[in-house]
C-alpha positions in Angstrom: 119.1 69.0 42.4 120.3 70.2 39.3 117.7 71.7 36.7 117.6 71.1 33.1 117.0 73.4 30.4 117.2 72.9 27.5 115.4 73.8 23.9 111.5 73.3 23.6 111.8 69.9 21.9 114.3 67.8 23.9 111.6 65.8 25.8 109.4 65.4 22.6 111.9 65.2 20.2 113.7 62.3 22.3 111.4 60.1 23.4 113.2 57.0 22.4 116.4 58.3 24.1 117.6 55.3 26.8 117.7 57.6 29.6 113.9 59.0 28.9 112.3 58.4 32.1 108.5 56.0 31.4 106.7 58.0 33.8 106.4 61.2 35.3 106.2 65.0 34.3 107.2 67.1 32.5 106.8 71.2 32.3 107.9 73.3 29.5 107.9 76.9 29.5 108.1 78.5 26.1 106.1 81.7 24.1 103.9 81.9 21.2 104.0 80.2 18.0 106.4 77.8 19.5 104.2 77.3 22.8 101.6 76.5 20.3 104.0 73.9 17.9 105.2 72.1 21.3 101.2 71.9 22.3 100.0 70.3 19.5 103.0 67.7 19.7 102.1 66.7 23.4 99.4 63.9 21.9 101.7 62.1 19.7 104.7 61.9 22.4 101.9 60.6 24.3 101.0 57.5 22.4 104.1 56.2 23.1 104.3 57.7 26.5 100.6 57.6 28.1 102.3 57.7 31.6 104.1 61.3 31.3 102.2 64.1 31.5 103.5 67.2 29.5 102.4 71.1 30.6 103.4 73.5 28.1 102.8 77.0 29.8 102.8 80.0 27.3 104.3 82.5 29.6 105.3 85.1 26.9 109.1 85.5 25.3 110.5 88.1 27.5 108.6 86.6 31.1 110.3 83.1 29.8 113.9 84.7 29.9 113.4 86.7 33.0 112.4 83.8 35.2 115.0 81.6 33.6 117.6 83.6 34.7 115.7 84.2 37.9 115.9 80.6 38.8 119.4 79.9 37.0 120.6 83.1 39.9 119.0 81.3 42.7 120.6 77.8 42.1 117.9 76.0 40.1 115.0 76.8 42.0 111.4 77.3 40.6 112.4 76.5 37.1 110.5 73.9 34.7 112.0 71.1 32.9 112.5 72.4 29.8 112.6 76.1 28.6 112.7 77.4 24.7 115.8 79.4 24.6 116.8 81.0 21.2 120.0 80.5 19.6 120.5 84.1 19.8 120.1 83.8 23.2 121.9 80.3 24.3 125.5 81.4 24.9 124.3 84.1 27.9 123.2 81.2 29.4 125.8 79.3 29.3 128.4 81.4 29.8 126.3 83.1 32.7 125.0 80.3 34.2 127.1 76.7 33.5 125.5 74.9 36.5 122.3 75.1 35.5 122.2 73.2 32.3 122.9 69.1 31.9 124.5 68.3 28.9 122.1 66.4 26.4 124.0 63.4 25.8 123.3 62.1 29.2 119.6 61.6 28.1 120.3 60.1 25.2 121.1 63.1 22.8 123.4 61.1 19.8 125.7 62.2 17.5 123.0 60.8 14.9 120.8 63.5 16.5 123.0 65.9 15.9 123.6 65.1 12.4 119.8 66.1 11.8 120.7 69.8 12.4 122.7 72.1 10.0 125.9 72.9 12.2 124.7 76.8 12.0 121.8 76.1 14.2 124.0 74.0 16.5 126.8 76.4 17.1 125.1 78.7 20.0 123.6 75.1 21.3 127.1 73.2 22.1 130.0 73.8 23.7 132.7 71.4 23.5 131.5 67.9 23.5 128.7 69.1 25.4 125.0 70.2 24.4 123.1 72.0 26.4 120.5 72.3 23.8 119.1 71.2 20.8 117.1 73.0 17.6 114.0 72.0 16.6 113.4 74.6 13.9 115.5 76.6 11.5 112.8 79.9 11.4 112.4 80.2 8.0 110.7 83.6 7.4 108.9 84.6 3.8 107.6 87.9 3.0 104.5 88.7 1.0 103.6 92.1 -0.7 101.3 93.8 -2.9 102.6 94.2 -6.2 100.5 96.8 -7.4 101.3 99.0 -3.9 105.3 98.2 -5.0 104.8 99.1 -8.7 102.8 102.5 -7.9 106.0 103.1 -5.8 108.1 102.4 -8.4 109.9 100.1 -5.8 111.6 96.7 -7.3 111.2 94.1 -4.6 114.3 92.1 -6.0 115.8 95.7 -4.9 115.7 94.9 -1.2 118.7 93.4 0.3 118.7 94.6 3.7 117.3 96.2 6.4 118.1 100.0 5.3 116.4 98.8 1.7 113.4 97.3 3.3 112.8 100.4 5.5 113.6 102.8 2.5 111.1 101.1 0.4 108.7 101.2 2.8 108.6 104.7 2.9 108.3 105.1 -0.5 105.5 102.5 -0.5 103.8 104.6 2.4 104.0 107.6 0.2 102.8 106.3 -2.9 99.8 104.5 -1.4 98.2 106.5 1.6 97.3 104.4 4.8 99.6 101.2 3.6 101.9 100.1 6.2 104.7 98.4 5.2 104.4 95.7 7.8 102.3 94.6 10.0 102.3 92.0 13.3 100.3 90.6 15.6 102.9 90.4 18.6 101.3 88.1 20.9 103.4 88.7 23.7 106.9 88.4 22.2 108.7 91.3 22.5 111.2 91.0 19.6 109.5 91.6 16.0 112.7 91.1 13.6 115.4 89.0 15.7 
């Protein structure tokens, strides 16, 4: 039997789709944050479909790419339903691994649906007419700071461009202001702090 994977939404996020099965399960494996989004979605999908029960297990980012590719190697076997797979990280797959994926327009996945997506977040997720996957966030990413640590640093925030100029000011920042951190993170079992 083939396996499907696809990105942590499909199932959710295409519930009306005519080839979404009325009953059943369905296991996702994902990480984090996103483990967390896709839980509190379950009870919505739910109201429309009471009769498919959704597991989203939290196995941490890196665990959730090891056994995917674990399974994907041994033909398909032991994998869930659905995985989250980053953009970042989608073409490995399916270059590595073409057999293991079913192209989402056989479960309903429209052009309509793709229209919903900027074309940058598609491009890791399609190849040809096919889709293996499909976004279901864009990962928007804000920074806030202390103005008064960045002032006594004499460090202009609209200064920092890129990485070098975030890491330089943060040294100065460090200097200026004694046991500030530039950053800090709470990793949570993902292994990848700026992707």
């Amino acid at each position: 039997m083939r396996t499907t994977l696809t990105c942590a939404a499909l199932a959710l996020a295409l519930g009306s789709g005519p080839a979404m099965a009325q009953s059943g399960e369905i296991t996702i494996w994902s990480w984090n944050i996103a483990a967390s989004s896709l839980k509190a979605t379950v009870a919505g999908f739910n109201k429309k479909y009471p009769d498919i029960k959704v597991t989203v297990e939290d196995l941490g980012n890196q665990p959730t790419y090891d056994k995917s590719i674990a399974g994907c190697a041994a033909g398909g076997v032991g994998l869930p339903d659905i995985v989250s797979i980053e953009n970042g990280e989608a073409e490995n797959y399916w270059s590595q691994f073409p057999d293991c994926f079913v192209d989402l327009h056989t479960l309903g996945y429209t052009a309509e649906d793709q229209k919903k997506f900027p074309d940058f977040k598609r491009t890791e997720l399609e190849v040809g007419e096919k889709a293996y996957a499909m976004p279901w966030d864009s990962g928007p990413v804000a920074a806030f700071y202390r103005r008064d640590f960045y002032e006594k640093a004499g460090v202009d925030p609209a200064s920092i461009k890129t990485w070098d100029d975030f890491i330089a000011a943060g040294k100065k920042i460090q200097a200026a202001n004694p046991g500030v951190t530039m950053t800090d993170a709470d990793f949570n079992g993902d292994t990848e702090f700026f992707r």
